[in-house]
N, C-alpha and C positions, 0 to 999 in steps of 0.2 A: 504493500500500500504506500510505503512511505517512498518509493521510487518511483511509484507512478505518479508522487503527486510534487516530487522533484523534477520529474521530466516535464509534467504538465508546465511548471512553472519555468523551465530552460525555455519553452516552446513560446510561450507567452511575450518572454523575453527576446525572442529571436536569436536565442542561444544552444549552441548541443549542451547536451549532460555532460558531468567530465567522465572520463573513463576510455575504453576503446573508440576511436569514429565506428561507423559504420562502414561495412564490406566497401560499398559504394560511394560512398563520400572519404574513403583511404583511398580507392583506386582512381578516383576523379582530382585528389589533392598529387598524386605520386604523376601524373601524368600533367598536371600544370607544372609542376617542380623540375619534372625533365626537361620541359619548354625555357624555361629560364635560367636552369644552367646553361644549357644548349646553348641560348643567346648570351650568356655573360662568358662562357668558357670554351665554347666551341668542343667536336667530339674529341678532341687530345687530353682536355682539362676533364671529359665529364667522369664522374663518379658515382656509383651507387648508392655507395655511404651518403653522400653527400647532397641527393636526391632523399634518401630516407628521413634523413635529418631536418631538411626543408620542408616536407612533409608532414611530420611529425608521427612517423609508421618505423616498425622496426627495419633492419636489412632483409629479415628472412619475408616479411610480407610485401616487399617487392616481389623478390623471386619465386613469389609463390604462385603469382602470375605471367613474369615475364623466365626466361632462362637466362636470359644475359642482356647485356646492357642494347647490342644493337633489336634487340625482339622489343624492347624496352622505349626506344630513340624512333623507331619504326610505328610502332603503335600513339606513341604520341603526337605526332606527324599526321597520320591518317585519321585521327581521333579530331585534331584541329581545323581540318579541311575535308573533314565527312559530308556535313549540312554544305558547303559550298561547289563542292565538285560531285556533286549530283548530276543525272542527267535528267533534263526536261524530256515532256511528252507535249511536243506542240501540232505534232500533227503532220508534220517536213524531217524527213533526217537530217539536211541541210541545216536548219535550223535545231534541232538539239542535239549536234555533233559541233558544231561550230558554236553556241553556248556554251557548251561547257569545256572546250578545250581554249576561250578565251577567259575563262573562269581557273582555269588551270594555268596559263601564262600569267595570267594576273600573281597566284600563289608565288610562282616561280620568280615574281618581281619584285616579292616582299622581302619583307625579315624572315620569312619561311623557308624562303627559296635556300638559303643560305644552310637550312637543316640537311637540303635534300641533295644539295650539294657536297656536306659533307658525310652525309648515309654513302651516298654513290662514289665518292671519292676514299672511303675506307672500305667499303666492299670489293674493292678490286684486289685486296690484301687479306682480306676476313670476309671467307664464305658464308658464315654465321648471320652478319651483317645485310649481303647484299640480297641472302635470302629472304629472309626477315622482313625485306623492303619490298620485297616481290611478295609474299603471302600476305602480307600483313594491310601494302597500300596497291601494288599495280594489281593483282588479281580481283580484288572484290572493285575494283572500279574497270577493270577488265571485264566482268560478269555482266556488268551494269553497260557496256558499251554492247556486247552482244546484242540480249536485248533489246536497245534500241535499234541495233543494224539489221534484227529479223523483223521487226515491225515497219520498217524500210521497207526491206523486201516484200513484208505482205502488202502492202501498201502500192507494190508495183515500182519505187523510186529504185528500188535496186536488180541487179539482176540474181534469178535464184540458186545458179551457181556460183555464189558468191562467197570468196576465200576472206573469211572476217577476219583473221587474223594477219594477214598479208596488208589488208586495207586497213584494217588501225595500227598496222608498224608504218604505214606511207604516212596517216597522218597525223601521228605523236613524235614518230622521227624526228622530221624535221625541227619540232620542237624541244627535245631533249636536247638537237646537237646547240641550237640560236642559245639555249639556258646554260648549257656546259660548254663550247667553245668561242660566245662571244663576236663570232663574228660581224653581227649583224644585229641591228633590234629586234623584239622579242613585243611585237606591238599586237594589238585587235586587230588592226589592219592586214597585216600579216598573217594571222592565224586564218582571217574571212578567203585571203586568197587561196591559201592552203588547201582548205577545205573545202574550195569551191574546184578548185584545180583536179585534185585528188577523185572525190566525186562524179565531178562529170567524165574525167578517165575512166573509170569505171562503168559507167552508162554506155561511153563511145565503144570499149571493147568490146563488150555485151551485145551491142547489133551487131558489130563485124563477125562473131564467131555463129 
């Protein structure tokens, strides 16, 4: 009784109880904490420990979740631009292919880009890592382009021997290289052409065969 009516009164307050957080409210505090090391320390300086402590969660209830730091750095990454790198249902693949991979350069132009820059830049050294990055953020946003690519298709805008996987490496390619080699700006402008290039490539081959 008398903790339910200490809780009641934490609630009222707009306070937790003290004692353990919640499953939910540790994994949501350990996963902002990674985000801020990340940006204060970048991945050479990050630490576990030092994530836990920020936190306020032991070492072991990180790991209870994650196996190592990049399973760790990867999910928080993906966790922060979940709700953003959605894909629309407008009706056009055109249109919610080319939304959301201006939604995804956009990321790539922030303070974020800098995470996924240094996932992809330690993953070519640590397997662990680049994996981690692929289950954790290219795969489920991979799924999610499907998808949208077979609703294309029913829809008639694509063709139904269509190689999905072949047609979203033409059109993220290009964008991973503008984000990791610099050569070029990494603009809306640029992605609209992309998309529209790529695309209609694909239309044009599809009557010739």
């Amino acid at each position: 009784m008398r903790q339910r009516l200490l809780a009641g009164k934490y609630r009222k307050n707009g306070k937790r109880p003290p004692g353990r957080p919640r499953s939910e409210e540790a994994r949501q505090a350990i996963l902002r904490s990674t985000l801020k090391i990340l940006g204060k320390r970048g991945f050479a300086g990050f630490k576990i420990e030092e994530v836990a402590e920020r936190a306020g969660v032991g070492k072991a209830t990180v790991y209870r979740w994650w196996p190592n730091k990049g399973a760790l750095i990867a999910d928080a990454f993906a966790s922060s631009t979940r709700h953003n790198l959605r894909f629309p249902d407008t009706g056009s693949v055109y249109s919610d292919m080319s939304q959301q991979m201006r939604q995804l350069a956009k990321v790539f132009c922030s303070q974020r880009g800098r995470i996924v820059s240094a996932i992809l830049a330690a993953g070519q050294t640590d397997k662990e890592v680049i994996e981690a990055f692929r289950e954790r953020f290219l795969w489920p946003r991979r799924r999610e382009a499907y998808a949208t690519l077979h609703r294309g298709v029913v829809r008639g805008e694509l063709p139904k021997n269509l190689d999905p996987d072949l047609l979203l490496d033409s059109l993220y390619g290009p964008i991973y290289m503008r984000f990791l080699i610099q050569h070029d700006r990494l603009t809306p402008e640029f992605v609209d052409r992309l998309c529209h290039t790529v695309l209609n490539g694909v239309r044009a081959c599809a009557r010739k065969s």
